[in-house]
C-alpha positions in Angstrom: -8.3 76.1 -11.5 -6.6 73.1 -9.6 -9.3 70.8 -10.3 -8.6 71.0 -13.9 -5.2 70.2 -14.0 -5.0 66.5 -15.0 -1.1 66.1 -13.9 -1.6 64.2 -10.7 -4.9 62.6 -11.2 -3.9 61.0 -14.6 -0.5 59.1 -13.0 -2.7 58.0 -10.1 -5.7 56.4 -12.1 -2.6 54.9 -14.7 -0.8 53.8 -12.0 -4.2 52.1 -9.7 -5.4 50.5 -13.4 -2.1 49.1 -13.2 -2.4 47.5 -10.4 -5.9 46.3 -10.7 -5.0 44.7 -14.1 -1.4 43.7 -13.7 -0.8 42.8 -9.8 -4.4 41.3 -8.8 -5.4 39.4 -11.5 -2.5 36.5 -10.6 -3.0 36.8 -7.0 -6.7 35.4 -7.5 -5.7 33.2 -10.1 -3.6 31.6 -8.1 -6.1 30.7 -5.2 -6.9 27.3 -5.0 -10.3 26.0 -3.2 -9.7 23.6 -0.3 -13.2 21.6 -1.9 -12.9 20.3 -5.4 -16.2 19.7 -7.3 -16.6 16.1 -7.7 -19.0 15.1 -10.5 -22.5 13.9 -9.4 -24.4 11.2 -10.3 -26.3 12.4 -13.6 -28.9 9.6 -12.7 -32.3 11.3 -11.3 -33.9 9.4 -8.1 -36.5 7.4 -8.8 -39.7 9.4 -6.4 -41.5 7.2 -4.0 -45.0 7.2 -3.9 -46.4 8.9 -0.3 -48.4 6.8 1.6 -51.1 9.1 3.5 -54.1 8.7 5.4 -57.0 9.9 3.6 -59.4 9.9 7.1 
């Protein structure tokens, strides 16, 4: 049966792992973010007290 024999399959799924673990992984490494993180101030806000109309 032609579905059995593993010839083709097996240099096609060596040959895309290949490529998903050799050729992509520096590709995304190398993108750079146009927006750095900048570290934010650690101090909480003091809250304000609301000022409503009990009426």
């Amino acid at each position: 049966m032609p579905q059995l024999n593993p010839a083709p399959w097996f240099t096609i799924l060596l040959f895309s792992w290949l490529v998903f673990l050799i050729v992509i992984p520096p590709k995304v490494l190398n993108y750079t973010f146009t927006n750095e993180p900048s570290p934010q101030n650690t101090q909480k806000p003091k809250p304000q007290p609301w000022n409503w109309p009990w009426h």
